[in-house]
N, CA, C and O atoms as a GROMACS GRO file, in nm:
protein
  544
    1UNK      N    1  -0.825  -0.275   1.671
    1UNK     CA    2  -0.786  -0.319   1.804
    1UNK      C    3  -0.791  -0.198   1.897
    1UNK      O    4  -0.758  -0.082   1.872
    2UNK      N    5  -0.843  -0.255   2.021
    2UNK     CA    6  -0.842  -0.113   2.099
    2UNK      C    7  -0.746  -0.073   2.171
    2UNK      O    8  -0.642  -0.140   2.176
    3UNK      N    9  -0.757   0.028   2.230
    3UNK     CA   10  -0.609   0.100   2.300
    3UNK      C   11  -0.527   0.024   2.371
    3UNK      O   12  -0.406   0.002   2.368
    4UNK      N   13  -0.665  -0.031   2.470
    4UNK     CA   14  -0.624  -0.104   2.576
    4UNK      C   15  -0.568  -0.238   2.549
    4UNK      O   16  -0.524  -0.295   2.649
    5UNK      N   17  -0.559  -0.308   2.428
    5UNK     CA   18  -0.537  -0.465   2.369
    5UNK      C   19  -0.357  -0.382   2.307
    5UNK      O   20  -0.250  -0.436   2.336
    6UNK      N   21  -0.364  -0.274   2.240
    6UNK     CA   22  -0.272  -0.280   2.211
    6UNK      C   23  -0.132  -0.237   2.317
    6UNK      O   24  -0.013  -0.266   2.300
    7UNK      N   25  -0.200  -0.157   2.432
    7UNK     CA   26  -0.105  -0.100   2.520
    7UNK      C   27  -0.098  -0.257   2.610
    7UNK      O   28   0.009  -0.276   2.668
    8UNK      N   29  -0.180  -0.341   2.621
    8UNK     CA   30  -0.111  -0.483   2.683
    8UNK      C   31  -0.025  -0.535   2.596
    8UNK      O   32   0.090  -0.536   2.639
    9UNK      N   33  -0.042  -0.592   2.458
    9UNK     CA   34   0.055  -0.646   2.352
    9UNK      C   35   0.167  -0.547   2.338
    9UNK      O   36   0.258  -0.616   2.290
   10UNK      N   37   0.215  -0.414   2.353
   10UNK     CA   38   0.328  -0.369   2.364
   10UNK      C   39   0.369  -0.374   2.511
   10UNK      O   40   0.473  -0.311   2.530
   11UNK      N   41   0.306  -0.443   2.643
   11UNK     CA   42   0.387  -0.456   2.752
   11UNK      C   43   0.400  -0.600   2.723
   11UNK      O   44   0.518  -0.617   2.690
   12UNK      N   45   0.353  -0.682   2.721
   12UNK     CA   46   0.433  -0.840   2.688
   12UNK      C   47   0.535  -0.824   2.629
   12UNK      O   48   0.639  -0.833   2.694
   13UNK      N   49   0.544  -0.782   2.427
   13UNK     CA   50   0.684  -0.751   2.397
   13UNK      C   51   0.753  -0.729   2.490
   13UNK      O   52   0.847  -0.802   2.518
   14UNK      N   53   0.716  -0.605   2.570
   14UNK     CA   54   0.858  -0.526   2.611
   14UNK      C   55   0.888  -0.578   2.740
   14UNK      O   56   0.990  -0.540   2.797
   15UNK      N   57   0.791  -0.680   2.808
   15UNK     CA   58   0.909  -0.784   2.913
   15UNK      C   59   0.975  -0.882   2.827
   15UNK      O   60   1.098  -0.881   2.829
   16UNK      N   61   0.911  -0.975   2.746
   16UNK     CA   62   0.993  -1.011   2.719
   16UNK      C   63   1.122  -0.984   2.666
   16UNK      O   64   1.216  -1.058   2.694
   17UNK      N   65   1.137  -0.870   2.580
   17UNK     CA   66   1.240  -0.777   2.513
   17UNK      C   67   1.357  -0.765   2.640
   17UNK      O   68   1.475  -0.800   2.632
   18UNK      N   69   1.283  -0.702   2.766
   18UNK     CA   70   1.374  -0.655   2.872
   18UNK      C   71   1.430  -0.809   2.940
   18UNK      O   72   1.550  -0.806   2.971
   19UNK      N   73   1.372  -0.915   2.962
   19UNK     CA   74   1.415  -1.082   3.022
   19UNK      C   75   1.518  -1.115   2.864
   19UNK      O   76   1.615  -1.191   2.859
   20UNK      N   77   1.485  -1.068   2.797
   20UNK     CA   78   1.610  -1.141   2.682
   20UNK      C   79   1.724  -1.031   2.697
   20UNK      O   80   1.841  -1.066   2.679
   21UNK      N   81   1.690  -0.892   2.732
   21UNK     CA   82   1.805  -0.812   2.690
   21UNK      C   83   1.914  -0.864   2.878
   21UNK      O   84   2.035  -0.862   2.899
   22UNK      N   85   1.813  -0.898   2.960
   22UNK     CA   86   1.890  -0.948   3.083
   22UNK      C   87   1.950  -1.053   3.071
   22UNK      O   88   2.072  -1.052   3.077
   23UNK      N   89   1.888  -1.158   3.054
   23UNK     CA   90   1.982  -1.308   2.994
   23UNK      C   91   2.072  -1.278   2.914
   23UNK      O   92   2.188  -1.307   2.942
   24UNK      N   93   2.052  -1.238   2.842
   24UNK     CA   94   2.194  -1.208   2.728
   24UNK      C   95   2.322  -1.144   2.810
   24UNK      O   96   2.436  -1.190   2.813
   25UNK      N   97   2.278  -1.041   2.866
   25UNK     CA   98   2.382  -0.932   2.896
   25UNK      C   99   2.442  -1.076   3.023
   25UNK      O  100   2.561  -1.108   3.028
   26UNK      N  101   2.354  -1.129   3.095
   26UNK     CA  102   2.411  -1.262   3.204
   26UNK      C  103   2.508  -1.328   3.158
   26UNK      O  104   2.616  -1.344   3.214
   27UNK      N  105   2.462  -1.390   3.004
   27UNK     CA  106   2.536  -1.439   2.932
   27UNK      C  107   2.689  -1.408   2.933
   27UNK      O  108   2.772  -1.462   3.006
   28UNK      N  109   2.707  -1.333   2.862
   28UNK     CA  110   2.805  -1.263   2.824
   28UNK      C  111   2.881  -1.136   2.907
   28UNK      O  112   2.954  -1.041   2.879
   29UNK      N  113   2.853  -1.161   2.958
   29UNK     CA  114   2.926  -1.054   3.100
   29UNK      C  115   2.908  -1.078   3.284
   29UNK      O  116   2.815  -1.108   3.358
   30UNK      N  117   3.046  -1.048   3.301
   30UNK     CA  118   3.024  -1.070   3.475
   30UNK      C  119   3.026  -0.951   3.521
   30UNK      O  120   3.034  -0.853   3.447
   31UNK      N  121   3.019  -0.945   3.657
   31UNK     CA  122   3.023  -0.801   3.722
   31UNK      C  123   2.989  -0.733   3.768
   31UNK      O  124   2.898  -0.784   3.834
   32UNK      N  125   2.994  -0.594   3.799
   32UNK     CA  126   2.888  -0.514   3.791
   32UNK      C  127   2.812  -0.467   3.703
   32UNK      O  128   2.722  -0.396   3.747
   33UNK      N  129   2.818  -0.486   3.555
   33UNK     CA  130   2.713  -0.426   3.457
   33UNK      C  131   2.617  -0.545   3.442
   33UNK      O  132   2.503  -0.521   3.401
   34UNK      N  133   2.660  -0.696   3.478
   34UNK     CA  134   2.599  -0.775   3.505
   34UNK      C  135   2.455  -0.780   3.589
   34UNK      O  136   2.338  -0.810   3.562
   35UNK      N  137   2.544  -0.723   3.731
   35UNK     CA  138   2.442  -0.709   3.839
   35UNK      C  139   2.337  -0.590   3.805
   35UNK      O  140   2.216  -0.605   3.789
   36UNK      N  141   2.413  -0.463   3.797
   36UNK     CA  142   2.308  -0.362   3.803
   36UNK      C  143   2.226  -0.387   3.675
   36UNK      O  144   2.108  -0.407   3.702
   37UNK      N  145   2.250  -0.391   3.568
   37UNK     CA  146   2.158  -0.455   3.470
   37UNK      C  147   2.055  -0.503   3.479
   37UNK      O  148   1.943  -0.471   3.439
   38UNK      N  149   2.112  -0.627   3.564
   38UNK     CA  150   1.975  -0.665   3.592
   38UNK      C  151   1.894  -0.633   3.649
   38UNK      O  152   1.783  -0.616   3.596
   39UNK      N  153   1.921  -0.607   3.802
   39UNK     CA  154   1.816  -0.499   3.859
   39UNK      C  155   1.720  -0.417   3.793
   39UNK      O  156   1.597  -0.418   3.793
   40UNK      N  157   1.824  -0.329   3.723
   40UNK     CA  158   1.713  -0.205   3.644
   40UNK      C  159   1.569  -0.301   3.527
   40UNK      O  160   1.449  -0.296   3.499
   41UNK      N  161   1.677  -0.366   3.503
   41UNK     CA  162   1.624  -0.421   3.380
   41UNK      C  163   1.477  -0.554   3.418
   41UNK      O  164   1.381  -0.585   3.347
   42UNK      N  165   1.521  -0.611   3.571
   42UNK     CA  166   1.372  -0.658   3.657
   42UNK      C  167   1.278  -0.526   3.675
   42UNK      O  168   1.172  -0.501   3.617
   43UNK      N  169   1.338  -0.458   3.760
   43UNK     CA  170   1.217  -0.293   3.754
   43UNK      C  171   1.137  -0.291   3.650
   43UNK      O  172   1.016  -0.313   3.648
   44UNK      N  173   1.218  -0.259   3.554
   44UNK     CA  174   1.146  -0.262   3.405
   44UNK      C  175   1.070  -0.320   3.399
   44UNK      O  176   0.960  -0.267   3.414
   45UNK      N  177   1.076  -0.478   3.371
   45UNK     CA  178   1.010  -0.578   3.340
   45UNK      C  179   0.826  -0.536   3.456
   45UNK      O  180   0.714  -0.518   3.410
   46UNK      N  181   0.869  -0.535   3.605
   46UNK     CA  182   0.742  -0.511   3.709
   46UNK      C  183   0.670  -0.398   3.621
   46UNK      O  184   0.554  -0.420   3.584
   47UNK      N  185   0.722  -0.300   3.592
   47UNK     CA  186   0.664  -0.143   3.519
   47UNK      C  187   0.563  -0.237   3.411
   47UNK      O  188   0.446  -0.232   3.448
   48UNK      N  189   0.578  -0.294   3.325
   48UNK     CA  190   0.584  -0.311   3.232
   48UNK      C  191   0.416  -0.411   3.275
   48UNK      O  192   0.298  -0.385   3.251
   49UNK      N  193   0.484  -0.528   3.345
   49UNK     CA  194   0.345  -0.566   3.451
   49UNK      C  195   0.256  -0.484   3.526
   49UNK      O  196   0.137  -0.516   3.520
   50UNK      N  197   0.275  -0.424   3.569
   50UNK     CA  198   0.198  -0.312   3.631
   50UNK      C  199   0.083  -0.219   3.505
   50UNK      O  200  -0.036  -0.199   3.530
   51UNK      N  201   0.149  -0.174   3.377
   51UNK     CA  202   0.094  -0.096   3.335
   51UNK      C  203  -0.015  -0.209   3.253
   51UNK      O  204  -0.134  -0.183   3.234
   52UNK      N  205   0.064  -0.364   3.202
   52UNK     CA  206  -0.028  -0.498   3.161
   52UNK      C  207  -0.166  -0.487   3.243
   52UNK      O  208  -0.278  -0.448   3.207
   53UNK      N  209  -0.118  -0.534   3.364
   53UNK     CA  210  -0.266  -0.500   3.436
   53UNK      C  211  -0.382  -0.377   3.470
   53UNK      O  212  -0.503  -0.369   3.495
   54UNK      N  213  -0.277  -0.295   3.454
   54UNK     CA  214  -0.381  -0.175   3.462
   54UNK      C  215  -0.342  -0.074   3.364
   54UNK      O  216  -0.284   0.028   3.398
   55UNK      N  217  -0.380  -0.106   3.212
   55UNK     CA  218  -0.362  -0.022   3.102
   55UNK      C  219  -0.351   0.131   3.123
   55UNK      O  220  -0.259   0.207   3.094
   56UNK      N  221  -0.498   0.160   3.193
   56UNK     CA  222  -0.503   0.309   3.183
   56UNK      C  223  -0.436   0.426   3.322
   56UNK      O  224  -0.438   0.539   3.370
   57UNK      N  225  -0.392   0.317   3.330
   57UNK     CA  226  -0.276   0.395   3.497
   57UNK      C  227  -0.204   0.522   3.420
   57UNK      O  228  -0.197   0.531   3.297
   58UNK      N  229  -0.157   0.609   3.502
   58UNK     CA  230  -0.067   0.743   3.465
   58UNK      C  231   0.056   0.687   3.481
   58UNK      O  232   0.052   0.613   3.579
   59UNK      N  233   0.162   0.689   3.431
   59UNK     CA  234   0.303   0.696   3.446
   59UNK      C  235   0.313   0.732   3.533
   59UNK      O  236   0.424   0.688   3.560
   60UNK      N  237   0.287   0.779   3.605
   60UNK     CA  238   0.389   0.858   3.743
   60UNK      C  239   0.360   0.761   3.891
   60UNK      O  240   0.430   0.740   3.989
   61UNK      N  241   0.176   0.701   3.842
   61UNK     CA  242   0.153   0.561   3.938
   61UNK      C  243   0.173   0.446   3.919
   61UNK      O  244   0.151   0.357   4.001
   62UNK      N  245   0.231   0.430   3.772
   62UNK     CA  246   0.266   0.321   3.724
   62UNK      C  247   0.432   0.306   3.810
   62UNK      O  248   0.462   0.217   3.890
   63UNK      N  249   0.500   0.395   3.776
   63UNK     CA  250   0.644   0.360   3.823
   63UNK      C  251   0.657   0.396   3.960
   63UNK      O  252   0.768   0.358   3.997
   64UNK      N  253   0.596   0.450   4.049
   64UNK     CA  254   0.557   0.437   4.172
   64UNK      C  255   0.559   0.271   4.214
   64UNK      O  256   0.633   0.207   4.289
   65UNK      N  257   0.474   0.244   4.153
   65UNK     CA  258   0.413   0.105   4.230
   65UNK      C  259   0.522   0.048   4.171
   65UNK      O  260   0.568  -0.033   4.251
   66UNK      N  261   0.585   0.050   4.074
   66UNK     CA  262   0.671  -0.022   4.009
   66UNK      C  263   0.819  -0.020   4.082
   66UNK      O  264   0.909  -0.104   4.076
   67UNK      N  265   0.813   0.092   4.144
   67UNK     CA  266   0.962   0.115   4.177
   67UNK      C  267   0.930   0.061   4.374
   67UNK      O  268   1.023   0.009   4.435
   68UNK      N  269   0.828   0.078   4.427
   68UNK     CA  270   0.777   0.037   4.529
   68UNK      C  271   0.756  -0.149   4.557
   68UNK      O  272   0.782  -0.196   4.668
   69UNK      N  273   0.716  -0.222   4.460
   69UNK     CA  274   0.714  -0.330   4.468
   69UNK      C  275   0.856  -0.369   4.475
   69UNK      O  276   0.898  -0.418   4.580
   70UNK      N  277   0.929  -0.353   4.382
   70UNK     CA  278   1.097  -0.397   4.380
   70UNK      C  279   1.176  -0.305   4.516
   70UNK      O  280   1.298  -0.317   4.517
   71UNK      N  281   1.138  -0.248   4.585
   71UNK     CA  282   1.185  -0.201   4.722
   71UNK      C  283   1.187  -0.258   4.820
   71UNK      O  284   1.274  -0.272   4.906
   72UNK      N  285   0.990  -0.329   4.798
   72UNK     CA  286   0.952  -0.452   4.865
   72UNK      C  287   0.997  -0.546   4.878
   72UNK      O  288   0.997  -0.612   4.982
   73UNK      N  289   1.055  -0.576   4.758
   73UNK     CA  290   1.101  -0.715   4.756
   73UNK      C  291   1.260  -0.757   4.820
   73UNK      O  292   1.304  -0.843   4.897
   74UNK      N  293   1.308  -0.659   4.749
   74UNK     CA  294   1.432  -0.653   4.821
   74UNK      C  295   1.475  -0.609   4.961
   74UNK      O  296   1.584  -0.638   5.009
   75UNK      N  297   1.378  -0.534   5.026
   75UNK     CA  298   1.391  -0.498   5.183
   75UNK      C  299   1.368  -0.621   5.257
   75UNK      O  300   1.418  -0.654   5.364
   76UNK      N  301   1.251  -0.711   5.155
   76UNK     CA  302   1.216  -0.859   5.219
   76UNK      C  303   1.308  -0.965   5.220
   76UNK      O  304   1.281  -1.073   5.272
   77UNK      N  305   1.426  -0.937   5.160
   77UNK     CA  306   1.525  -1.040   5.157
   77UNK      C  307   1.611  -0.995   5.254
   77UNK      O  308   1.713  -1.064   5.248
   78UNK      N  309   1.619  -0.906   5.347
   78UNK     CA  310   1.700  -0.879   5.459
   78UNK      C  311   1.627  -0.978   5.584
   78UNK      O  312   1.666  -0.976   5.702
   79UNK      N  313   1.515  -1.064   5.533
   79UNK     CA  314   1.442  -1.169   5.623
   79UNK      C  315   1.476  -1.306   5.552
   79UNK      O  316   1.499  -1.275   5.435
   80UNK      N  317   1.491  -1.454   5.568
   80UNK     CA  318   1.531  -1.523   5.581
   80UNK      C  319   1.412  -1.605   5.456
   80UNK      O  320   1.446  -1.708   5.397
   81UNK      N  321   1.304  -1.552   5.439
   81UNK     CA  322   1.214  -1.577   5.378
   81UNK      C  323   1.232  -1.598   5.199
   81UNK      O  324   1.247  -1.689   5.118
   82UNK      N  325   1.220  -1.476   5.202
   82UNK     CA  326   1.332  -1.535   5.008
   82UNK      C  327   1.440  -1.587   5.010
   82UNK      O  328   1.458  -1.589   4.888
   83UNK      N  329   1.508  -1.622   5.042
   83UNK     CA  330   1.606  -1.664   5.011
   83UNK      C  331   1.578  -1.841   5.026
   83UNK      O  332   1.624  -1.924   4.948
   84UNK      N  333   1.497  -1.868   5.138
   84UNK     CA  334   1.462  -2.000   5.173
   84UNK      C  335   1.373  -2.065   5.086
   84UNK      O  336   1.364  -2.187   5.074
   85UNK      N  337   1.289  -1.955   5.007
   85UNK     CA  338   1.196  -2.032   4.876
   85UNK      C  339   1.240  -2.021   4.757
   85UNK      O  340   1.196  -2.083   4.659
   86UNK      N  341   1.363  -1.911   4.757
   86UNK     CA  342   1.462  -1.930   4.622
   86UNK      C  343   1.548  -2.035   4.595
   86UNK      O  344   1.584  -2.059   4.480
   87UNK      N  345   1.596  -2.121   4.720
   87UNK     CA  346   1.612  -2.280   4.704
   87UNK      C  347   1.580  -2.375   4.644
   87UNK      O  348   1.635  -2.481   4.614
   88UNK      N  349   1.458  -2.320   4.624
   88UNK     CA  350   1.406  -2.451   4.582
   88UNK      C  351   1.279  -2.417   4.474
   88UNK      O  352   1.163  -2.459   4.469
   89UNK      N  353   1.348  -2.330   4.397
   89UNK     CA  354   1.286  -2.285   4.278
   89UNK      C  355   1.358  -2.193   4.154
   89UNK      O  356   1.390  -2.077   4.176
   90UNK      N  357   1.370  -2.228   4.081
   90UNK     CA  358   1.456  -2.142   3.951
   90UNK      C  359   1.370  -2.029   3.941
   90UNK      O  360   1.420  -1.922   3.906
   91UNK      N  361   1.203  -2.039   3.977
   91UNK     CA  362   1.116  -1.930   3.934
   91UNK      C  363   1.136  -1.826   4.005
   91UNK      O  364   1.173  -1.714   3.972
   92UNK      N  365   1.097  -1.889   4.148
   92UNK     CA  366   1.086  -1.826   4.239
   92UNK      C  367   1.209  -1.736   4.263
   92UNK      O  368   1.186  -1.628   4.319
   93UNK      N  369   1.356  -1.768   4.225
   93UNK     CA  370   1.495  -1.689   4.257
   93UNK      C  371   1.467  -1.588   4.206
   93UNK      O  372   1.475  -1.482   4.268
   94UNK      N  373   1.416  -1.599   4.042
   94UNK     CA  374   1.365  -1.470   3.921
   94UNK      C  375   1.314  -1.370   3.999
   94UNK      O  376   1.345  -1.252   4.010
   95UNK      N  377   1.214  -1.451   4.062
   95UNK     CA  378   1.088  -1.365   4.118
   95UNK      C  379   1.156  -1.275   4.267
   95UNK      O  380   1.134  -1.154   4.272
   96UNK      N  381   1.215  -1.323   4.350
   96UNK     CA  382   1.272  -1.324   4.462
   96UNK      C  383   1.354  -1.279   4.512
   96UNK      O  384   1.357  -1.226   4.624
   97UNK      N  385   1.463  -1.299   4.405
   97UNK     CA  386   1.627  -1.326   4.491
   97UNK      C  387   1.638  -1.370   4.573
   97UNK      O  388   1.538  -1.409   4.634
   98UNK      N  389   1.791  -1.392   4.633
   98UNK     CA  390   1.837  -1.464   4.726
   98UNK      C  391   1.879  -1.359   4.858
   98UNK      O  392   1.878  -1.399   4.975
   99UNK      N  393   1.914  -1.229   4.821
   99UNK     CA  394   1.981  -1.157   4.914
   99UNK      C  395   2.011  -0.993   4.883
   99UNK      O  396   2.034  -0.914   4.792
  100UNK      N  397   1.994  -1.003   5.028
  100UNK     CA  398   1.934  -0.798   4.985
  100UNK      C  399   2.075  -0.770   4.904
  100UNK      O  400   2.168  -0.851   4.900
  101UNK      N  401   2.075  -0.626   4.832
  101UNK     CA  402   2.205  -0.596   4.789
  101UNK      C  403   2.129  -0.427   4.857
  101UNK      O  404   2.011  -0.423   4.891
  102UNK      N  405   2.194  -0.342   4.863
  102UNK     CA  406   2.179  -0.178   4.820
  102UNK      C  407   2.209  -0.127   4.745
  102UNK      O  408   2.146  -0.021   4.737
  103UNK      N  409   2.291  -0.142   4.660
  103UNK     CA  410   2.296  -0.072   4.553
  103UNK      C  411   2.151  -0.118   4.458
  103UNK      O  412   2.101  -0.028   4.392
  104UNK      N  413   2.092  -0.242   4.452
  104UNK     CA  414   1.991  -0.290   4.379
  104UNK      C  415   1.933  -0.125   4.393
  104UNK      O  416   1.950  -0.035   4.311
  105UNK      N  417   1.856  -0.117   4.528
  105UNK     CA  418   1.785  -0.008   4.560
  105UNK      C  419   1.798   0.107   4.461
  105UNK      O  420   1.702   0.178   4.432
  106UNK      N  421   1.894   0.120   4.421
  106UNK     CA  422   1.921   0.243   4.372
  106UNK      C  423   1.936   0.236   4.209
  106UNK      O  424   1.952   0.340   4.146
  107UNK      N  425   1.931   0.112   4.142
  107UNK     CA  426   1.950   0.043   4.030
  107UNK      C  427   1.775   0.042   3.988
  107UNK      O  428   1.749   0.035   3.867
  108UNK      N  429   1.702   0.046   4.050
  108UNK     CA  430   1.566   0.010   4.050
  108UNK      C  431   1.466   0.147   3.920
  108UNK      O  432   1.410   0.157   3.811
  109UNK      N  433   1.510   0.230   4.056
  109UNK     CA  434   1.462   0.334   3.981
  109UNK      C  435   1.501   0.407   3.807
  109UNK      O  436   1.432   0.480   3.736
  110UNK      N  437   1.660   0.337   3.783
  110UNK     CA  438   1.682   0.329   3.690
  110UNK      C  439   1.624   0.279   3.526
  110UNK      O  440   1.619   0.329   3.414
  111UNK      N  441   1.588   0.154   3.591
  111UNK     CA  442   1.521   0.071   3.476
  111UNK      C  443   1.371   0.129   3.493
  111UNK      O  444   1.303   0.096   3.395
  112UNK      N  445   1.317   0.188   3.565
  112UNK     CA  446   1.158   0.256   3.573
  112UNK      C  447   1.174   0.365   3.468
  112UNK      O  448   1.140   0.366   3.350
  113UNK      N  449   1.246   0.472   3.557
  113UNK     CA  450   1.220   0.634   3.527
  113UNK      C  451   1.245   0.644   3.337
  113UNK      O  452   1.169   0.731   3.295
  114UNK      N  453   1.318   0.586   3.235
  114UNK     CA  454   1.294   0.635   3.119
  114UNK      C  455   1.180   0.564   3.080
  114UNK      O  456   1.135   0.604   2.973
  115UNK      N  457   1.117   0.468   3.132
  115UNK     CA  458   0.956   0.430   3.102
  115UNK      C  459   0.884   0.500   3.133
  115UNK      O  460   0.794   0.531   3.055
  116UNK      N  461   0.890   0.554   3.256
  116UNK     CA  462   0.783   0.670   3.271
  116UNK      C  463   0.756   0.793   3.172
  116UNK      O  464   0.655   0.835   3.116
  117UNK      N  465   0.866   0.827   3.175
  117UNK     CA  466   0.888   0.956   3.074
  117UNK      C  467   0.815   0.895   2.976
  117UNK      O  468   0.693   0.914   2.972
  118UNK      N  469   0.882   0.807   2.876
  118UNK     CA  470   0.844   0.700   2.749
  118UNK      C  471   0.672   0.726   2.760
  118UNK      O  472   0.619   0.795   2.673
  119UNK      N  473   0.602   0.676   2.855
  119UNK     CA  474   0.466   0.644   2.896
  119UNK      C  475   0.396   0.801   2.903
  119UNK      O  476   0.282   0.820   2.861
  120UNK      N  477   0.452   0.876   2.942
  120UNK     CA  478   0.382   1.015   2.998
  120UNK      C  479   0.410   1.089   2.858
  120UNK      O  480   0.353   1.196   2.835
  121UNK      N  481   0.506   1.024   2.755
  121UNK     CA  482   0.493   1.136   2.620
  121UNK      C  483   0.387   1.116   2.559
  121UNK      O  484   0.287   1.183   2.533
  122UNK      N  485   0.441   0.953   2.526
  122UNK     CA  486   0.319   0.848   2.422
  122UNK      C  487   0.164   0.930   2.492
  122UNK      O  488   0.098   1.002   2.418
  123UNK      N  489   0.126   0.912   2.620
  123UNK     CA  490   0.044   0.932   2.712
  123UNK      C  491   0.001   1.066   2.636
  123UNK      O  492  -0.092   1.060   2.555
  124UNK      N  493   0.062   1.181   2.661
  124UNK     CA  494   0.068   1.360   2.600
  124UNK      C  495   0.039   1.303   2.458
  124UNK      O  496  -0.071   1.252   2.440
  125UNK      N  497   0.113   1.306   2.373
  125UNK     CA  498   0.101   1.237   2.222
  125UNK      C  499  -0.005   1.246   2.169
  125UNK      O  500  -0.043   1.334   2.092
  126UNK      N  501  -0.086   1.117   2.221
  126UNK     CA  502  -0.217   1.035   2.209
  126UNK      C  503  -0.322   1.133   2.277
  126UNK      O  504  -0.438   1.119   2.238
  127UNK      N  505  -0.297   1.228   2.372
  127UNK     CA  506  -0.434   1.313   2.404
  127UNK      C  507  -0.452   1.459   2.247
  127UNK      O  508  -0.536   1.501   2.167
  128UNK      N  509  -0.300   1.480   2.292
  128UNK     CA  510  -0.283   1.609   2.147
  128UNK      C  511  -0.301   1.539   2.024
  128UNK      O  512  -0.352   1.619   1.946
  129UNK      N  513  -0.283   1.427   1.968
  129UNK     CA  514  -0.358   1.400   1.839
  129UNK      C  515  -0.464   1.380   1.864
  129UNK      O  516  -0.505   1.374   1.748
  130UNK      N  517  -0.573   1.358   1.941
  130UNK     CA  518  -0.709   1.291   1.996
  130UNK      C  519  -0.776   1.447   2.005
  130UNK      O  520  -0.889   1.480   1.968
  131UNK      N  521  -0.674   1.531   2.065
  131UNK     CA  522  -0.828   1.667   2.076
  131UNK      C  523  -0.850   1.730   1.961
  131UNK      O  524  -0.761   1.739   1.877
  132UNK      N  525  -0.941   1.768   1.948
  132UNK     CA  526  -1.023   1.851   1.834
  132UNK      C  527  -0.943   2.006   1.794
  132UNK      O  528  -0.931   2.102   1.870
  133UNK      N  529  -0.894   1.998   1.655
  133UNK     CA  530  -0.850   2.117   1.638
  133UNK      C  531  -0.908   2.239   1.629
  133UNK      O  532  -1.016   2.260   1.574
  134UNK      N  533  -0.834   2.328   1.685
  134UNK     CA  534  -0.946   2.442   1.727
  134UNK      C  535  -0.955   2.504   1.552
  134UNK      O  536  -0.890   2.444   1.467
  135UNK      N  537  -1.027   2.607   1.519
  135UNK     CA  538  -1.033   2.692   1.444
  135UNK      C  539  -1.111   2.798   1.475
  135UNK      O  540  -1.206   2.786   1.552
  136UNK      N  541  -1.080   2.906   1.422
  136UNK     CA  542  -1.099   3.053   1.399
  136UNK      C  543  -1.193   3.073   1.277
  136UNK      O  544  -1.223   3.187   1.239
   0.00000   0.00000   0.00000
């Protein structure tokens, strides 16, 4: 299997991994570890999409865009617009929300930045076992 089949099949796992580790924690807890949880733990999930679609992206543009889209989204709910198509959709709320928060903002980058790292070792890793050992 090639790089690229397997670096998509370990981002599916790992949304779904991150949407079960969010439901659960919903489950079973209110609050704030509730809320920020989730946040980080949507970030994640976008990272995770982001790198699906574009396998051979760098970590550092992966969680860029990753941490940029969920900025998007939530600056867009200070407009009347998500919240009005999160009405009338269970998907769309997932996708959406209902209403800006700020702290989200700051929850975001959370659930990114140890993927990046994660991505930029594996990333290092995979070039240093791949180059040719020197000899003398």
């Amino acid at each position: 299997m090639s790089l690229t089949r397997w670096t998509r099949l370990l981002m599916v796992v790992s949304a779904v991994g991150f949407a079960g580790a969010a439901y659960a924690i919903r489950a079973m807890m209110d609050g704030p570890i509730e809320q920020y949880s989730g946040a980080a733990l949507s970030a994640a999930i976008v990272y995770t999409l982001v790198v699906f679609i574009w396998p051979l992206i760098s970590s550092l543009l992966a969680g860029t865009a990753a941490i940029a889209y969920c900025w998007f989204i939530e600056f867009a709910q200070l407009t009347p617009i998500p919240g009005a198509i999160s009405q009338r959709s269970w998907f769309a709320r997932q996708l959406l929300g209902a209403q800006f928060d700020l702290i989200d903002v700051a929850w975001y980058p959370v659930g990114v930045i140890p993927l990046v790292a994660a991505h930029w070792f594996l990333r290092a890793r995979t070039r240093s076992d791949s180059a040719p050992a020197l000899t003398s």
